[in-house]
C-alpha positions in Angstrom: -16.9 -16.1 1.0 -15.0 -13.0 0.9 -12.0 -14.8 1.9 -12.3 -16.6 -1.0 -13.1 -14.0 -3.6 -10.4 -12.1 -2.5 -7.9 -15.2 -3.1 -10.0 -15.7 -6.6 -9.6 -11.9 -7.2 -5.6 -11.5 -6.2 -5.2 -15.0 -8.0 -6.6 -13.7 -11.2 -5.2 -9.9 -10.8 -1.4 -11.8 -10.9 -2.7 -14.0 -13.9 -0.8 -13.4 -17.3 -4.4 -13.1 -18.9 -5.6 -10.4 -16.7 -2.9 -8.6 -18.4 -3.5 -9.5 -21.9 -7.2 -8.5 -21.3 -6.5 -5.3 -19.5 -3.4 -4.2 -22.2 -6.2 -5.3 -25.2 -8.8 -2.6 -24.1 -6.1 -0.1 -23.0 -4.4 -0.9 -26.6 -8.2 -0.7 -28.5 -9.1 2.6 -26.8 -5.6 4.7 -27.8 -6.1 3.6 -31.1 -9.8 4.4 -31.6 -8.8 8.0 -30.0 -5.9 8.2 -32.4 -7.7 7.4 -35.2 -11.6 9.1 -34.1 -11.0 12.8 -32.8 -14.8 12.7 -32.0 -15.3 10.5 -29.1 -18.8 9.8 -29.3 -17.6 8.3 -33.2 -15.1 6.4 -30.6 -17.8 4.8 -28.2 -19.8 4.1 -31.0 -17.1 1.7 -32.0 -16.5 0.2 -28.7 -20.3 -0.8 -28.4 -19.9 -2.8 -31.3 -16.5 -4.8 -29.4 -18.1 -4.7 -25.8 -21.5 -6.5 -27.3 -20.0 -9.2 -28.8 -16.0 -9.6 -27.1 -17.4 -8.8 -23.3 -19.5 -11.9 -23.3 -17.5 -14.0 -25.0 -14.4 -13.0 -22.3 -16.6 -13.5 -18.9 -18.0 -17.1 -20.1 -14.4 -18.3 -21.6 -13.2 -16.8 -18.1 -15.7 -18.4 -15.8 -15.4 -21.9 -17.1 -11.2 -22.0 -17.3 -11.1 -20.6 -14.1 -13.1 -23.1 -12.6 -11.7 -26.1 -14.6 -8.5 -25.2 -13.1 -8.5 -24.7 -10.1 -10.5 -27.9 -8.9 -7.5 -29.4 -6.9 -7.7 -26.1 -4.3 -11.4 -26.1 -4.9 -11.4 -30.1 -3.5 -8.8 -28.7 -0.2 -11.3 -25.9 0.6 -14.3 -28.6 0.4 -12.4 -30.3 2.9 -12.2 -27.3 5.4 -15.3 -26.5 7.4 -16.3 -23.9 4.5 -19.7 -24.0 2.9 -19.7 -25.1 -0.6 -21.9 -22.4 -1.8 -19.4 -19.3 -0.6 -17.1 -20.8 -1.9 -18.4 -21.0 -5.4 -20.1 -17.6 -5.2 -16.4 -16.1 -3.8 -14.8 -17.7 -6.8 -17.4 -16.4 -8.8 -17.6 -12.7 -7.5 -13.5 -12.5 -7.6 -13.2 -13.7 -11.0 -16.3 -11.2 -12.0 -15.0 -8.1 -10.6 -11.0 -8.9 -11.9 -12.4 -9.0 -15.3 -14.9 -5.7 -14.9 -11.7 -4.0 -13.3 -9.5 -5.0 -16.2 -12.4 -3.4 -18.6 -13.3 -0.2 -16.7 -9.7 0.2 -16.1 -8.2 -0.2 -19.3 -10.9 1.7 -21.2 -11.1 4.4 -18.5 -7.5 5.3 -18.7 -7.3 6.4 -22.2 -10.3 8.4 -22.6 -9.6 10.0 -19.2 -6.4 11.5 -20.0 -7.9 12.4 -23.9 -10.5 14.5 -21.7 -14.1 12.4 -21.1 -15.0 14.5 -18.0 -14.7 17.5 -20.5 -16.8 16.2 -23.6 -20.5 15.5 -23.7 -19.9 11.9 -24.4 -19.1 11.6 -20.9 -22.8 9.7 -19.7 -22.7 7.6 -23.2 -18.9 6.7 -21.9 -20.4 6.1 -18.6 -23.4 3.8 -19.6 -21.1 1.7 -21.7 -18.9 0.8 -19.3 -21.8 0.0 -17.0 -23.2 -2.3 -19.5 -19.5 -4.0 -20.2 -19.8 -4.6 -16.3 -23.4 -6.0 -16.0 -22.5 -8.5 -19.2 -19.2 -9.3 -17.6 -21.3 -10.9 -14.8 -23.8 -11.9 -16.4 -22.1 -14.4 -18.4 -19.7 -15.3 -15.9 -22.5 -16.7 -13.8 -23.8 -18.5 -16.8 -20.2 -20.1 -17.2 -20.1 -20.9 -13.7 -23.5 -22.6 -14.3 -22.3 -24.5 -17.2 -19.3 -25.9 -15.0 -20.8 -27.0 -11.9 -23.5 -28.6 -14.2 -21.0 -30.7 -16.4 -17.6 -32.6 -15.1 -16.2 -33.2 -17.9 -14.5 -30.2 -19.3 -14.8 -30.5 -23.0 -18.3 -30.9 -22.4 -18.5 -27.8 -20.0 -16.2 -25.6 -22.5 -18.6 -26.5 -25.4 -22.0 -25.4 -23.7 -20.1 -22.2 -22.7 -19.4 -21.2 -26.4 -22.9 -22.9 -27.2 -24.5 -20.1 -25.0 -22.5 -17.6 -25.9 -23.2 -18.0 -30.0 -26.6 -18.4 -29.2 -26.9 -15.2 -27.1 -24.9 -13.0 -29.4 -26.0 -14.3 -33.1 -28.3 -16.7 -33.5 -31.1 -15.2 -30.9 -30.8 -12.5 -33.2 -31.7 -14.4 -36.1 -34.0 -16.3 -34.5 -36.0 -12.7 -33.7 -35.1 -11.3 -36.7 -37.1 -13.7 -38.8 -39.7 -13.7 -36.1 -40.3 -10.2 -37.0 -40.3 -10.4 -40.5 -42.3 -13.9 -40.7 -45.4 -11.5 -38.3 -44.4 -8.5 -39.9 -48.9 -8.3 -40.1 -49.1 -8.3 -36.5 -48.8 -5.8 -33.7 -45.2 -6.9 -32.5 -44.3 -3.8 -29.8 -44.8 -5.6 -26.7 -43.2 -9.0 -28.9 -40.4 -7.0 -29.9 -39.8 -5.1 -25.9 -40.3 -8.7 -24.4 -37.9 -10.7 -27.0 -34.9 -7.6 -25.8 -35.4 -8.0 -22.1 -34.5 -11.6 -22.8 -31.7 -11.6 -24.3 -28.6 -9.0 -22.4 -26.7 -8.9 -24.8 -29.2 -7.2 -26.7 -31.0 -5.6 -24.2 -27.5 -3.9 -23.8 -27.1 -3.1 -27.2 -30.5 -1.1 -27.7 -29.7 0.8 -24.2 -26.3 2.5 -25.5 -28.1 2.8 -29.2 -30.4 5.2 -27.6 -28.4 6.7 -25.7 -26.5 7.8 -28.5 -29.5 8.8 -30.3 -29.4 6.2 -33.2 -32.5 4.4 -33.1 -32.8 4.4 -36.6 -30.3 1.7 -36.9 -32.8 -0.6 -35.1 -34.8 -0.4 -38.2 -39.2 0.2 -38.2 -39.4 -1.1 -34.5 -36.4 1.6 -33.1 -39.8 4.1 -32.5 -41.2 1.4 -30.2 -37.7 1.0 -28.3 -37.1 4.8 -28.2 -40.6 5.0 -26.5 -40.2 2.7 -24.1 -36.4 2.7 -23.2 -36.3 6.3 -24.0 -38.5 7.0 -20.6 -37.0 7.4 -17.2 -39.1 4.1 -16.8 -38.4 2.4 -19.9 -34.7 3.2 -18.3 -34.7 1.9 -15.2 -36.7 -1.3 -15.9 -33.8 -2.2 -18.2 -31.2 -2.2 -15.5 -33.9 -4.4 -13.5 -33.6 -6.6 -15.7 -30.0 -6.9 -16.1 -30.1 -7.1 -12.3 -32.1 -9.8 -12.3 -30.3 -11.3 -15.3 -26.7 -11.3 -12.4 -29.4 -12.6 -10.1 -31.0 -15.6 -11.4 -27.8 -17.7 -12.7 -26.4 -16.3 -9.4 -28.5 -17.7 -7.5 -28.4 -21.1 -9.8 -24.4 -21.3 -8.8 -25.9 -21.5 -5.3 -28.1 -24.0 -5.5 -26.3 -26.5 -7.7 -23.3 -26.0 -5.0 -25.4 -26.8 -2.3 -26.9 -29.6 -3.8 -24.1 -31.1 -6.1 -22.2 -34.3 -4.8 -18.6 -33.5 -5.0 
């Protein structure tokens, strides 16, 4: 399995997209310091891109990679390899490529405009480690999606399915829920509805952290007392763990079982 995600991970590190997505965030973060002198104004802005772009990237990622490169997928299934490492090292290289090109090309920037010096540092530090769990998280789910359908239109389909659902419509969807109940106790509703949903459970971690819970409207006081505790804290990146976990170990199991 390592084998393989190194191959996946040199294979995508020499791919002309790696580039594009490493030169976008290298691009984004010069201008947002050019135009922001304040950098916590600048990560700010970057949640808003991370929540929504990050997610989008790993699943469009995750599916084309695997749709692609099914010809030396079907050579390695004809090698005394098991068909789970080899999914789950295809996986894990195309994961980490596109975390690398993230961390990488938004590190560079802010490093040489001084983060280690500023107090933005940690809210720096958490978004990147965020834009790494989402990264994936939804490549997994992508990876899911493929094994799960042949046909590619299909597959490419579900991927943006999933990823409109996660990033907009869930938040409709528990939007009006809260509004529709507005009568009833909805703290443990409202803390439940986040953890299932990353992308938002992501969003309301670096909102905190940048102490602007009062954008999360009349139930931020509920989020800022849970999530705003060492506990609160730590159960949220248990849950994104077990968010990389669960599709994870879905890739296995539909590799192992799947008739190729």
């Amino acid at each position: 399995m390592l084998k393989i995600l190194k191959y996946s991970f040199y294979d995508l590190m020499r791919s002309r997209w790696s580039y594009v997505y490493f030169l976008f965030y290298l691009l984004l973060g010069v201008v947002l310091l050019f135009l922001n002198n304040d950098l916590s104004k600048a990560v700010i802005t970057l949640m808003n891109v991370i929540i929504i772009l990050v997610p989008l990237i790993g699943t469009i990622f995750g599916v084309m990679y695997y749709y692609n490169s099914r010809e030396f997928t079907e050579l390695l299934l004809a090698q005394p390899v098991k068909r789970s490492s080899i999914f789950l090292g295809q996986y894990f290289g195309v994961a980490t490529s596109l975390a690398m090109s993230l961390i990488i090309g938004l590190g560079l920037p802010f490093v040489f405009y001084g983060i280690f010096n500023s107090s933005a540092i940690w809210d720096f530090t958490l978004l990147l480690i965020t834009g790494g769990f989402l990264t994936f998280i939804f490549t997994a789910l992508a990876f899911v999606i493929a094994l799960s359908n042949e046909n590619r239109i299909k597959g490419f389909g579900y991927a943006i399915l999933l990823w409109l659902f996660m990033a907009v419509i869930y938040d409709g969807i528990f939007l009006m829920s809260l509004l529709y109940f507005e009568d009833y106790p909805l703290d443990k509703f409202s803390l439940v509805a986040t953890m299932l949903n990353p992308v938002d459970l992501s969003r309301v971690l670096i909102l905190l952290k940048l102490d602007i819970s009062a954008l999360l409207g009349y139930t931020g006081a509920v989020f800022q007392k849970f999530f705003g505790t060492s506990f609160g804290l730590i159960l949220s990146f248990v849950m994104l763990v077990v968010w990389v976990v669960v599709p994870t170990f879905f890739i296995w199991r539909i590799a192992k079982r799947k008739d190729f």
